[in-house]
Each structure stands twice: as structure tokens, then as C-alpha cells.
C-alpha positions as CSV (number, residue, x, y, z in Angstrom):
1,X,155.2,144.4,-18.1
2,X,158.8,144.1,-17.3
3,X,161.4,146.2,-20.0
4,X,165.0,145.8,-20.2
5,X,167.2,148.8,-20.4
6,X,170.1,148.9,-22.6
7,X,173.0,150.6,-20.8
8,X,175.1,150.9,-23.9
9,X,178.0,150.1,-22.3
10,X,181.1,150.6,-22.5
11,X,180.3,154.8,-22.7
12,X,182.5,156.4,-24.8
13,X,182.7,159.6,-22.7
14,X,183.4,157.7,-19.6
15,X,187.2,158.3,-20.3
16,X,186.8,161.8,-20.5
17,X,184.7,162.3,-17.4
18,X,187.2,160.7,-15.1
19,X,190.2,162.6,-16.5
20,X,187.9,165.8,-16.4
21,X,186.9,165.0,-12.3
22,X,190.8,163.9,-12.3
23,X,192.6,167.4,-13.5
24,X,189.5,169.2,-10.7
25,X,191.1,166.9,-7.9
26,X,195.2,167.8,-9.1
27,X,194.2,171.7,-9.2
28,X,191.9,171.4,-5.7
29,X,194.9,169.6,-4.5
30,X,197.8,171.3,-5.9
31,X,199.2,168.3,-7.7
32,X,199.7,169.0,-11.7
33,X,197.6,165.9,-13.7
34,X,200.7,164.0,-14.9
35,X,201.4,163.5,-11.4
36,X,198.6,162.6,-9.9
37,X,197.6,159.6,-12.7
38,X,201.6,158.9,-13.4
39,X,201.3,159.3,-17.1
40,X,203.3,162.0,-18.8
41,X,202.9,162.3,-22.9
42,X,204.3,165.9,-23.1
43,X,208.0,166.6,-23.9
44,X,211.0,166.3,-21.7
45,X,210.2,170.3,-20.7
46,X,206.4,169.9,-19.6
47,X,207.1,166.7,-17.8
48,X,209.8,168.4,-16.1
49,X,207.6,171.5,-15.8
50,X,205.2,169.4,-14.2
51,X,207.2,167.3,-11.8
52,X,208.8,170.9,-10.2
53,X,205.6,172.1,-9.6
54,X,204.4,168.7,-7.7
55,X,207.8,169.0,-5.8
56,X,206.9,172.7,-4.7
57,X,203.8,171.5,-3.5
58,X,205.4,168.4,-1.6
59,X,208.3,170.4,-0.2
60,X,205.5,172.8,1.1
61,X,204.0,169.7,3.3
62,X,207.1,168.3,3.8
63,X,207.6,171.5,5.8
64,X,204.6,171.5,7.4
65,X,204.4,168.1,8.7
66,X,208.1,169.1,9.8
67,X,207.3,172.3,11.7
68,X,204.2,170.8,13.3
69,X,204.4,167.3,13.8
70,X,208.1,166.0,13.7
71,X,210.3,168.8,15.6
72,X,207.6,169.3,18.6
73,X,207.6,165.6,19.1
74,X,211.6,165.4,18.9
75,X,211.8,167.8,21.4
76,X,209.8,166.4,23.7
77,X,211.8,163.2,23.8
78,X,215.2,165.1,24.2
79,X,213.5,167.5,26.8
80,X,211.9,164.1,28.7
81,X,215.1,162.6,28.3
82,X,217.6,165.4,29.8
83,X,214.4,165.9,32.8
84,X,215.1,162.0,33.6
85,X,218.7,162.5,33.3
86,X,219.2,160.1,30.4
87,X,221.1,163.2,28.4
88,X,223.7,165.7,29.9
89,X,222.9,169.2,28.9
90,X,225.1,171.7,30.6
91,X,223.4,174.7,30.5
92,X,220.0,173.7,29.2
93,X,217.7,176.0,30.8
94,X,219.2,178.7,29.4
95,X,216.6,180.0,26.7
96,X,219.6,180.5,24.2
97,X,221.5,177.2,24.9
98,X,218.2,175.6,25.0
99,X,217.5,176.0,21.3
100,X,220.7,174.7,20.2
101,X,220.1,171.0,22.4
102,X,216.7,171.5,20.5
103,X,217.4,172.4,17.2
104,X,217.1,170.0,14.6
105,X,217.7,169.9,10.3
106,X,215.7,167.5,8.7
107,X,216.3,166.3,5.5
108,X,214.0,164.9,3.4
109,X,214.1,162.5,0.2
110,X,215.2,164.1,-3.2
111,X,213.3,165.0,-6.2
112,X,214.0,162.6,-9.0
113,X,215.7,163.4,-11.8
114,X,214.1,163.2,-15.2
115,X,217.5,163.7,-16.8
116,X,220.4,163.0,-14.5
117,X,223.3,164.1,-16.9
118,X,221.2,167.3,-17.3
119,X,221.0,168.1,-13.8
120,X,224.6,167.3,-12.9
121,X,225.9,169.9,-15.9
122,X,223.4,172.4,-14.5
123,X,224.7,171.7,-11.0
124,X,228.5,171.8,-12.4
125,X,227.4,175.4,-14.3
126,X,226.1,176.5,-10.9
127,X,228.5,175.9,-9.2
128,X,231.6,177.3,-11.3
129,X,229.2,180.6,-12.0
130,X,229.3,181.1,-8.0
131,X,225.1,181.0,-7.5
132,X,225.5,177.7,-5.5
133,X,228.0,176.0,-3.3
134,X,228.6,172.4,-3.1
135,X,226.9,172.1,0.1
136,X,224.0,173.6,-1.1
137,X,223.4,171.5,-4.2
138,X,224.1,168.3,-1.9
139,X,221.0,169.4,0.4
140,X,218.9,170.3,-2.4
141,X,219.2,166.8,-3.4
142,X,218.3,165.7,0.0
143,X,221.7,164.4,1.4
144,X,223.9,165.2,4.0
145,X,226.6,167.4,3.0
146,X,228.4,166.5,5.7
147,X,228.6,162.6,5.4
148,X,228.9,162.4,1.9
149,X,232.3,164.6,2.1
150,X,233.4,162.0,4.7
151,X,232.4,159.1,2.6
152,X,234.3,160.9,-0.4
153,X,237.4,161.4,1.7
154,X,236.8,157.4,2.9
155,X,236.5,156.1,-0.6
156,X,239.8,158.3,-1.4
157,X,241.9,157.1,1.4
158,X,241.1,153.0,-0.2
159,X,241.7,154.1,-3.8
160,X,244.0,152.4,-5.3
161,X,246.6,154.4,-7.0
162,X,245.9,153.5,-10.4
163,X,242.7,152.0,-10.1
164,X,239.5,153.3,-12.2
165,X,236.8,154.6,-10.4
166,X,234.7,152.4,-11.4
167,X,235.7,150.3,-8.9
168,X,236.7,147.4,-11.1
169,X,239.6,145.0,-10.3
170,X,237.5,143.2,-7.7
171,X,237.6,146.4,-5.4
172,X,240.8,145.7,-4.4
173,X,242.2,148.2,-1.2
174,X,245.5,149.4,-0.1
């Protein structure tokens, strides 16, 4: 005789389960549970609490991947290319001079800002209090310091004495 089983479906604990096996998965991986499904409920201070600790964790890889993926092969290619001579490298077997053709900075994307206008004050309080420099705030937002200051210095030289910085006016230039 052939039954039918009722699978009483939809399970009401079904939810639970997966955000249960979820949360294991962010603490065996090191990612907080807002971040791993996207969906943050808590205030503006745990979402923010939770987004630094995922960018700990990511900055940790990001320097791994770095250190053992993306600087060996980088300096391969410049070693193969100054050993075909397709780079001049005075000097380059010298163990000291060596590490300066070889040395690289690599700069990765930024952490997002939950609250941007928060972020710049504490940047602007940082800075004035002397615990950061500009430079250092630039790079901890994953920028070059140094072509941002010429770009500054570029946009300053078009300005338009007078002119809002908004740009307005149809951008006119000098």
C-alpha cells in the first residue's frame, strides 16, 4: 500500500537553520554576519562595528595575496625584462640597488564609508590633533597621495578666479 508523506512545508525553522549554519560560516571564515548575507538592522555603530572588522579581515588577504602572489610575479617580469635588456638598470646586481628596481607599493581599493561627512570630520580632527598626516589618511583610503596632490595643484592652476568649486558655469578655464 502506497502512503503519502506530508512534508509540511514551508518549515517554519528553515529560516533559522540557514542564518544559524550562516553566522558558523562568517566566524569559520572571519567575516562578521552582516557582511557575509549584506543585511545590516543594527544601528549606525554596529553596522560600522561590523564593516571594520570585515575590512581587518580583507586587508589581512589583501596582504597576503600581495606578499605572495602579486610582488613575486612583478618581479619576475622586471627581472626578465632588465635580463633581455628591455629595462636599463644601472647597477642592478647590486643586492641593495636591486631591491629598490624591485620594490613595489600596492594600493588597494578603500573601505566604504557608511557616513562620509563623519569620516571626513574625523579625518579633519586627525589631522589638526597631529596623529595623522595628509598623506597618510589619502593611503588609508586607498589613493595615491602623490597623484591626487598633482591633480589638486591641476584643478587649481584652471580655477577660475571667482568661480565656485562646484564647478558650475559650464566649467569654464583660464
Amino acid at each position: 500500500k502506497v502512503e503519502s508523506v506530508t512534508p509540511g512545508r514551508p518549515n517554519s525553522g528553515f529560516d533559522p537553520f540557514v542564518q544559524a549554519i550562516l553566522r558558523q560560516v562568517g566566524i569559520a571564515i572571519g567575516l562578521p554576519y552582516e557582511v557575509l548575507v549584506q543585511h545590516f538592522q543594527s544601528s549606525y555603530s554596529a553596522s560600522r562595528a561590523a564593516i571594520l572588522e570585515a575590512w581587518k579581515f580583507f586587508k589581512l588577504r589583501r596582504s597576503w595575496l600581495v606578499r605572495s602572489y602579486c610582488q613575486p610575479i612583478y618581479e619576475w617580469i622586471i627581472e626578465e625584462a632588465i635580463v633581455r635588456g628591455l629595462l636599463s638598470a644601472p647597477g642592478f646586481n647590486d643586492p641593495i640597488k636591486r631591491q629598490i628596481y624591485l620594490s613595489a607599493e600596492w594600493i588597494g581599493a578603500t573601505m566604504q564609508s557608511i557616513d562620509p561627512l563623519k569620516d571626513a570630520k574625523a579625518d579633519e580632527i586627525r589631522l589638526k590633533s597631529g596623529v595623522a598626516s595628509r598623506r597618510s589618511i589619502v593611503e588609508e583610503q586607498g589613493r595615491d597621495y602623490e597623484k591626487l596632490r598633482r591633480e589638486i595643484e591641476n584643478e587649481m592652476e584652471h580655477v577660475v578666479p571667482g568661480e565656485s568649486d562646484s564647478g558650475a558655469k559650464n566649467d569654464q578655464r583660464r
